[in-house]
C-alpha positions in Angstrom: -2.3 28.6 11.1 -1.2 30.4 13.8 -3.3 32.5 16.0 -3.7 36.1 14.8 -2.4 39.0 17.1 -4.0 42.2 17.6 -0.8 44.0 18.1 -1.8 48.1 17.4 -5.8 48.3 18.4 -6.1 52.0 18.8 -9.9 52.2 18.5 -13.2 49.5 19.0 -14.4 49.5 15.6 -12.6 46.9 13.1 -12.5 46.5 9.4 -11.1 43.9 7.5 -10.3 45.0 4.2 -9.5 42.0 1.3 -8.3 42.7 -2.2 -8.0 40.3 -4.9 -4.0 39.5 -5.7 -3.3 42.5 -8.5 -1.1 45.2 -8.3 -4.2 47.5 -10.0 -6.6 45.9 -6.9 -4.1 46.1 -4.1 -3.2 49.6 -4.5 -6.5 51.6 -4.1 -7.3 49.3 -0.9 -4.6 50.5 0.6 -4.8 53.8 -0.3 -8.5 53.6 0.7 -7.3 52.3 4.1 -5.0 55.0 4.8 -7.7 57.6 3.7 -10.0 55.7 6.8 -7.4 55.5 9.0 -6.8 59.2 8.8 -10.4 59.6 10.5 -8.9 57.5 13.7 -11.9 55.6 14.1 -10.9 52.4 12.4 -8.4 49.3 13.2 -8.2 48.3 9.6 -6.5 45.0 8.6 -5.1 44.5 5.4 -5.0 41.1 4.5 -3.1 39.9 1.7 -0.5 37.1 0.6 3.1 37.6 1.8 4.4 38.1 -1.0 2.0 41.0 -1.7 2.6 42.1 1.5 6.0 42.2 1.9 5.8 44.6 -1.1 3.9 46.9 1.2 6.3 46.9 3.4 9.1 47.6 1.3 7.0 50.9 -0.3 5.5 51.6 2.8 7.8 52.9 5.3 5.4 55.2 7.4 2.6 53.1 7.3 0.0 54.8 9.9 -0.4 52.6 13.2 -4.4 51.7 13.3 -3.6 49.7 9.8 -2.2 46.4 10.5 -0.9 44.0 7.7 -2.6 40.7 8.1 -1.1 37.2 6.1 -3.2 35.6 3.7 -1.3 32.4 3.4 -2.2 30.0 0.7 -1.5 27.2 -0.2 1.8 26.8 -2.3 2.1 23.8 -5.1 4.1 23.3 -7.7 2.2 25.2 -10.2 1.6 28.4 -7.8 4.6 28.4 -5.8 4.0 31.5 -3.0 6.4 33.6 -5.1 3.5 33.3 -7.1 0.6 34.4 -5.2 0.3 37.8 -7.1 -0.8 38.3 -10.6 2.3 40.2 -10.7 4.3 39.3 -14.0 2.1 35.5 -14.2 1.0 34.0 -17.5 -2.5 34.0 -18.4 -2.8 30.1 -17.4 -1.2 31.0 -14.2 -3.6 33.7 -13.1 -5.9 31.7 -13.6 -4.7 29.0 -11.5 -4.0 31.7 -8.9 -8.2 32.6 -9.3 -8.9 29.0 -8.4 -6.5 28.4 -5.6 -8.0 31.5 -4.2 -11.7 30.8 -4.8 -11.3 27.7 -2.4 -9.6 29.8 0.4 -12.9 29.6 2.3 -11.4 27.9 5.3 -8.4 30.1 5.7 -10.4 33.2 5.4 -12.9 31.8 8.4 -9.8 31.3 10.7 -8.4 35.0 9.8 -12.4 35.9 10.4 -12.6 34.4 13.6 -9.2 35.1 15.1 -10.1 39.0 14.1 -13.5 39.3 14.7 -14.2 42.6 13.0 -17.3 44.7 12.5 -16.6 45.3 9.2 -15.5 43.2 6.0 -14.9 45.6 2.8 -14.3 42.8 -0.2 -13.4 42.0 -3.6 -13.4 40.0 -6.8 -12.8 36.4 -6.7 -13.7 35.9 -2.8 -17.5 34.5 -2.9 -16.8 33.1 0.5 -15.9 36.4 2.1 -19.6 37.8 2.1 -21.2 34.3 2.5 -18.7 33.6 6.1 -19.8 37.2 7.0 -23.1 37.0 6.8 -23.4 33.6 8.9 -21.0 35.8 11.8 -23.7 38.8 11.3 -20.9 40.3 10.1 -21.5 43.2 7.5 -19.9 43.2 4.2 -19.1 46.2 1.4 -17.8 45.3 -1.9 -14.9 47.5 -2.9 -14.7 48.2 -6.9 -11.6 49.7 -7.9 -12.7 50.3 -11.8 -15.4 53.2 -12.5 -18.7 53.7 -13.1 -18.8 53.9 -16.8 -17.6 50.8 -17.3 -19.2 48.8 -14.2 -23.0 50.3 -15.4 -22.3 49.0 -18.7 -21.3 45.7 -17.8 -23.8 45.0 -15.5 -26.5 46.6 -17.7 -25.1 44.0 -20.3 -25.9 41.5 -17.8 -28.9 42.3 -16.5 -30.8 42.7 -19.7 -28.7 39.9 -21.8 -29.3 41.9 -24.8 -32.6 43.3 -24.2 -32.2 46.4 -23.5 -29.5 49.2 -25.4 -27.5 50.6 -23.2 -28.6 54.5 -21.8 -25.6 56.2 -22.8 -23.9 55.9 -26.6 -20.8 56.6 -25.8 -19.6 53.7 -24.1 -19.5 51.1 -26.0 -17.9 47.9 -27.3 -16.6 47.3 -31.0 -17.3 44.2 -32.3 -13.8 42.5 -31.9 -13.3 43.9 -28.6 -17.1 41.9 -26.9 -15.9 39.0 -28.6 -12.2 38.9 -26.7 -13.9 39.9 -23.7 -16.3 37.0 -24.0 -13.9 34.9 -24.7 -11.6 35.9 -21.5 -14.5 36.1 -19.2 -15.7 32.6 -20.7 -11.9 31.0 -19.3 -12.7 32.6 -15.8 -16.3 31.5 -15.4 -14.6 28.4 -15.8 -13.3 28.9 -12.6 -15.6 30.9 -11.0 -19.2 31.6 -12.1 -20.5 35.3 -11.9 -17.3 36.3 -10.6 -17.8 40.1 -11.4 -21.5 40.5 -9.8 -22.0 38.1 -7.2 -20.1 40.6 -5.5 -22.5 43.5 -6.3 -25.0 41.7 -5.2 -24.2 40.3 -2.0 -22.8 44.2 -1.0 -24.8 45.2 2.1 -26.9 48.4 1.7 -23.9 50.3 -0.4 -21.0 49.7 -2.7 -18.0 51.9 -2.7 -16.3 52.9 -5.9 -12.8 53.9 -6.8 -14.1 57.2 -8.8 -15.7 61.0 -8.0 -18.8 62.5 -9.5 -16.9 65.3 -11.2 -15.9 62.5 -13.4 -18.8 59.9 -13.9 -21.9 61.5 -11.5 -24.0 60.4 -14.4 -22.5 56.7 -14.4 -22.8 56.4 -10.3 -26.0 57.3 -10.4 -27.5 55.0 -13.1 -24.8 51.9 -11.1 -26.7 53.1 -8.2 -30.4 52.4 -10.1 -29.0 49.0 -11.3 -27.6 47.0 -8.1 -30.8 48.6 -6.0 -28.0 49.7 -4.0 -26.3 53.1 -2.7 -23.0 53.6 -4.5 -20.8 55.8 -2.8 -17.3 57.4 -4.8 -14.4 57.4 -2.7 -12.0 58.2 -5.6 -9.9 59.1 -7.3 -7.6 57.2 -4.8 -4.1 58.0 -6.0 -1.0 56.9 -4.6 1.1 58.8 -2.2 4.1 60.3 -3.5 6.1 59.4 -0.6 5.6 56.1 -1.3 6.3 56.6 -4.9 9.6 58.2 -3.9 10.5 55.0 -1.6 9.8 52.6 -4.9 12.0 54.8 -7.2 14.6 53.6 -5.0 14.4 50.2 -4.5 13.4 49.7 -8.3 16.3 51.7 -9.7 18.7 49.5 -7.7 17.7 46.4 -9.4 17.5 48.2 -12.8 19.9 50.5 -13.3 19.1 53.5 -15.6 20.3 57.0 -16.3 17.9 59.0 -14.0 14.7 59.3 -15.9 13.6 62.3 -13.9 17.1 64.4 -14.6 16.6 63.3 -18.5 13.0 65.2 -18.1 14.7 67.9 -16.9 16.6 68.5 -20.0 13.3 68.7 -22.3 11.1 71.4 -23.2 7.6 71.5 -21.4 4.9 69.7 -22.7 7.5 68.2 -25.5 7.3 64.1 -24.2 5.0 61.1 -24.2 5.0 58.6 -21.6 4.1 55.4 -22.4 3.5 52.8 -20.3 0.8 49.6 -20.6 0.4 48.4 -17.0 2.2 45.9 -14.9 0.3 42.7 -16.0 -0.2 43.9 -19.9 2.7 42.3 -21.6 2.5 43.7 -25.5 3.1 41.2 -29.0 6.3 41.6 -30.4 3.8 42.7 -33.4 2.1 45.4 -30.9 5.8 46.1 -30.0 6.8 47.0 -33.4 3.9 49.0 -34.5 4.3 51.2 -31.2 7.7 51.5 -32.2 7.3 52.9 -35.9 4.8 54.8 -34.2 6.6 56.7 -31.9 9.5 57.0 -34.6 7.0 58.7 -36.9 5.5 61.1 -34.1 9.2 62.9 -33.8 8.0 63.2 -30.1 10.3 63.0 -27.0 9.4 59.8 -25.7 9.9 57.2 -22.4 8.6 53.4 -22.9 8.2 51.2 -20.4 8.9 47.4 -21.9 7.6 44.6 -19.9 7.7 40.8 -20.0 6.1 37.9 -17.8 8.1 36.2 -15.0 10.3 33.6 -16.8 9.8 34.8 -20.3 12.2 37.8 -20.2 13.2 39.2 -24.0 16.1 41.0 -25.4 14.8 44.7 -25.7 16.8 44.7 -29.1 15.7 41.4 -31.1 12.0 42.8 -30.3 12.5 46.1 -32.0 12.3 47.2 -35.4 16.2 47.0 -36.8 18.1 50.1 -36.0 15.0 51.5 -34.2 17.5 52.4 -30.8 20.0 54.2 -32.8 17.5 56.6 -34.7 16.1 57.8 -31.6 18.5 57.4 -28.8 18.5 61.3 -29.0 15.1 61.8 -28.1 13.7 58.7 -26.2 14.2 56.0 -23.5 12.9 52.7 -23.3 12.8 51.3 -19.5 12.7 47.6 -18.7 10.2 46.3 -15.9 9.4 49.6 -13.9 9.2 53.5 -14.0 8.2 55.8 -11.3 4.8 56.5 -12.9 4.1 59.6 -10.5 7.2 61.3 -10.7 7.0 60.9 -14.9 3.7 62.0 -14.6 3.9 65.0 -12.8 7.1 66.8 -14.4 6.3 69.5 -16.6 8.1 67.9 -19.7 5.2 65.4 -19.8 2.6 66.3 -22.8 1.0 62.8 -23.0 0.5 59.7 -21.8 0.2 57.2 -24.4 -1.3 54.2 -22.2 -3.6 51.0 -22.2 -6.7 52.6 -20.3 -5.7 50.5 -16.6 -8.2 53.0 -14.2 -5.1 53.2 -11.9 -3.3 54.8 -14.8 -6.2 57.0 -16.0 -6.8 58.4 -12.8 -3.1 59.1 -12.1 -2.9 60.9 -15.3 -5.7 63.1 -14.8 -5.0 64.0 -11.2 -1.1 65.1 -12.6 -3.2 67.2 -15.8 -1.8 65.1 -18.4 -4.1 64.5 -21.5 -4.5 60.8 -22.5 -3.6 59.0 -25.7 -5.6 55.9 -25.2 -4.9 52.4 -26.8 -7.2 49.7 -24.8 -6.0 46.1 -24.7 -8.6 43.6 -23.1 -11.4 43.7 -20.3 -12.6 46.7 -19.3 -9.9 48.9 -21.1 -11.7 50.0 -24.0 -14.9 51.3 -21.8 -12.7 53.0 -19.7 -11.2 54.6 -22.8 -14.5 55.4 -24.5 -15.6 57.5 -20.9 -12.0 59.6 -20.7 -13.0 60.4 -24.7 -16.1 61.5 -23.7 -15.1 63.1 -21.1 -12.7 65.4 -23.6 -9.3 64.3 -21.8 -8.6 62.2 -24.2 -7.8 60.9 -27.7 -8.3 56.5 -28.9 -5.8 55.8 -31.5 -7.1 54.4 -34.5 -7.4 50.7 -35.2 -9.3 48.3 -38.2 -11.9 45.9 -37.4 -9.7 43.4 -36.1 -8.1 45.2 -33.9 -5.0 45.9 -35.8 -3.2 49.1 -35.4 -2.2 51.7 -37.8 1.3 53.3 -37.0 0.9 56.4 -39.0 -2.6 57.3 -37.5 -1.0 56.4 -34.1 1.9 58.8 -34.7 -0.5 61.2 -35.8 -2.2 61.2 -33.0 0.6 61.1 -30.3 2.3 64.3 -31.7 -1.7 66.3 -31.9 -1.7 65.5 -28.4 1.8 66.3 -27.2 2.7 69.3 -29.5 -0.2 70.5 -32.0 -1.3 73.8 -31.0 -5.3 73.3 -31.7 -6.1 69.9 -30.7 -3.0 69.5 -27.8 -4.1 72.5 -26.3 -7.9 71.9 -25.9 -6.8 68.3 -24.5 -4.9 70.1 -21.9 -7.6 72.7 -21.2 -10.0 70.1 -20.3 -7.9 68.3 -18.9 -6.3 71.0 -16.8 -10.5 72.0 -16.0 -10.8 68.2 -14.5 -8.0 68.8 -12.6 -8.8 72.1 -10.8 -12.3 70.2 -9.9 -10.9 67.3 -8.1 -8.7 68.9 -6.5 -10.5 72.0 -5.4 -13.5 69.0 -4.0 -13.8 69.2 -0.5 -13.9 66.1 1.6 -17.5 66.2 2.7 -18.2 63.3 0.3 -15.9 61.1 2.0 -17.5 62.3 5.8 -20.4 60.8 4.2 -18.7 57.2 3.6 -17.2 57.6 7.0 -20.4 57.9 8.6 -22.4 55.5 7.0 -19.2 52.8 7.7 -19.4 53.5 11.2 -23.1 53.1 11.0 -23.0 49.7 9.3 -19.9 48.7 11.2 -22.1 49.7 14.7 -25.2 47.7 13.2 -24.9 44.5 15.0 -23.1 46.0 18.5 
């Protein structure tokens, strides 16, 4: 590897900031980085894979000068190509090759370590070597979770007490279907990588920082915070910048072609259209396909559906939907292949609901833009996330059986409540609209306090 040049040092103290290779994990680092770099009293570097990173650039056009893109090159094969050193549109077999290849990245991580030297490592999933090299430098290192409260307390409580101990708060839970996919999926990880999730907690020096705010899940931080022994600090809800929203819209829309989504939501009624959307590395069942389909048929709601397949498994929009299905509603809905510009959908005044599968970034988006949440979790973390937003009263879960199956009347059912009923749609918005007005009226004394206690840690071994 080549030696590593400092090229924009504007100040002494360093961080080097390394998220795991997902869309959902790359944005909030760099939005946390810009948020740090604003106080000028950081050089961050963002290390990442090319491939990731030349995304960045691409979105990024006025990215600020004390944040410095640093490569993350691993080793290509014929199984991971670089091309492929993103969880961006990979199979399930492939991610997990990509976990692997990155687990033994110790020795390229030590030569970005020592060609760098920072005071400060701020870490992810998926890296076990970044806090072990750090602490044999004297380095300090922060774990970085991008998911919230809820659902990290739970988990964790889940592990701590294997079954011991009931979990504080009712609400967030796990049905019986859902613990036994996500013991199943974490069981083909561990494979790879034992404790994957909280060998990171627990190696987190002094604090952990969280991608959430207490007007959300002050109840959940706190009882996270009584769990890891550790301070956890809310830095959220890290949304993306618009501007670099606008510069995506762009770039995507040349590659995909489409009748301007944003002019289309111009010609609706307020409040009259779902968005639905499931993420960037959720890729639905032609059975899921079809049952959203009837459902959003049924609903009689405006709609805009964003379709996605894996890399290499692309599908014919047409032979996945129910016969006839694009000629019934062409009048009132658009289904978008690959991307959307989530923020711009998000924030236009047409937009009633958001009918998605619970990703945090995608929670957090929706609730900063005011828009009420029709939730239909998928794997992982997803349905704790889902059960919080419920409780929370920002939300409606759609309805499935005990295996997991969903019901296309209940769904449509629920997706016109949300978007037009005048009892039930407009209490969602009210509470919604109260979260809203909380965040954004927050000051940012809570993030002074992160800033000091970074430079504190990050001045610890000077």
């Amino acid at each position: 590897m080549e030696k590593i040049q400092d090229t924009h040092i504007t100040t002494s103290l360093k961080i080097l900031m390394v998220p795991w290779l997902a869309h959902g994990h790359v944005t909030p680092y760099l939005e946390l980085a810009k948020k740090i770099s604003k106080t000028n009293l950081f050089t961050i570097y963002f290390c990442s894979t090319p491939i990731i990173l030349n995304s960045i650039k691409n979105q990024e056009i006025n990215l600020p000068k004390n944040i410095q893109l640093i490569e993350f090159p691993l080793p290509s094969s014929q199984d991971l190509p670089s091309h492929n050193h993103t969880t961006k549109g990979l199979s399930k077999n492939h991610v997990v090759t990509l976990i692997q290849t990155f687990a033994k990245s110790s020795p390229i991580f030590e030569e970005i370590l020592d060609s760098l030297n920072p005071n400060l490592i701020i870490f992810d999933v998926f890296q076990p070597w970044a806090p072990k090299l750090a602490s044999l430098k004297n380095i300090v290192a922060i774990h970085f979770i991008i998911v919230g409260s809820a659902t990290l307390s739970f988990f964790y409580h889940k592990y701590l007490y294997d079954g011991t101990r009931d979990f504080p708060f009712s609400r967030i839970f796990q049905k019986d279907y859902e613990a036994k996919q996500f013991q199943l999926l974490v069981s083909k990880i561990e494979n790879s990588q034992k404790d994957f999730a909280f060998d990171a907690i627990e190696k987190s020096h002094e604090i952990i920082l969280i991608n959430t705010c207490n007007e959300m899940e002050e109840k959940y931080v706190d009882y996270f915070s009584t769990l890891s022994k550790k301070k956890v600090l809310p830095v959220g809800p890290l949304i993306r910048e618009m501007a670099a929203a606008t510069t995506t819209t762009t770039m995507e829309n040349e590659e995909n072609p489409k009748n301007n989504i944003v002019e289309w939501l111009d010609n609706k009624d307020v409040s009259s259209c779902v968005y639905v959307s499931f993420g960037s590395e959720y890729f639905l069942s032609k059975e899921e396909i079809e049952e959203i389909a009837y459902s959003l048929e049924l609903s009689e709601v405006n709609f805009i559906w964003v379709l996605r397949s894996p890399l290499g498994e692309e599908i014919e929009i047409e032979n996945v939907l129910p016969n006839g299905f694009l000629d019934r509603v062409k009048e009132r809905g658009v289904i978008v292949e690959k991307w959307a510009p989530q923020a711009r959908i998000l924030e236009h005044a047409s937009v009633g609901g958001f009918l998605c599968h619970c990703g945090w970034n995608s929670i957090l988006e929706s609730l900063y833009f005011g828009v009420p949440l029709i939730t239909m979790p998928m794997k992982l973390d997803q349905p704790t996330h889902s059960r919080m937003v419920v409780e929370l009263g920002t939300a409606i879960e759609v309805v499935r059986d005990e295996n997991g199956r969903l019901n296309r009347e209940e769904t449509a059912k629920i997706i016109k409540n949300v978007v037009m009923a005048k009892n039930s749609g407009e209490k969602l918005k009210a509470k919604v609209s109260e979260l809203r007005k909380k965040i954004s009226e927050k000051g940012e004394e809570e993030f002074e306090q992160v800033v000091r206690k970074l430079v504190q840690l990050a001045t610890k071994n000077n």
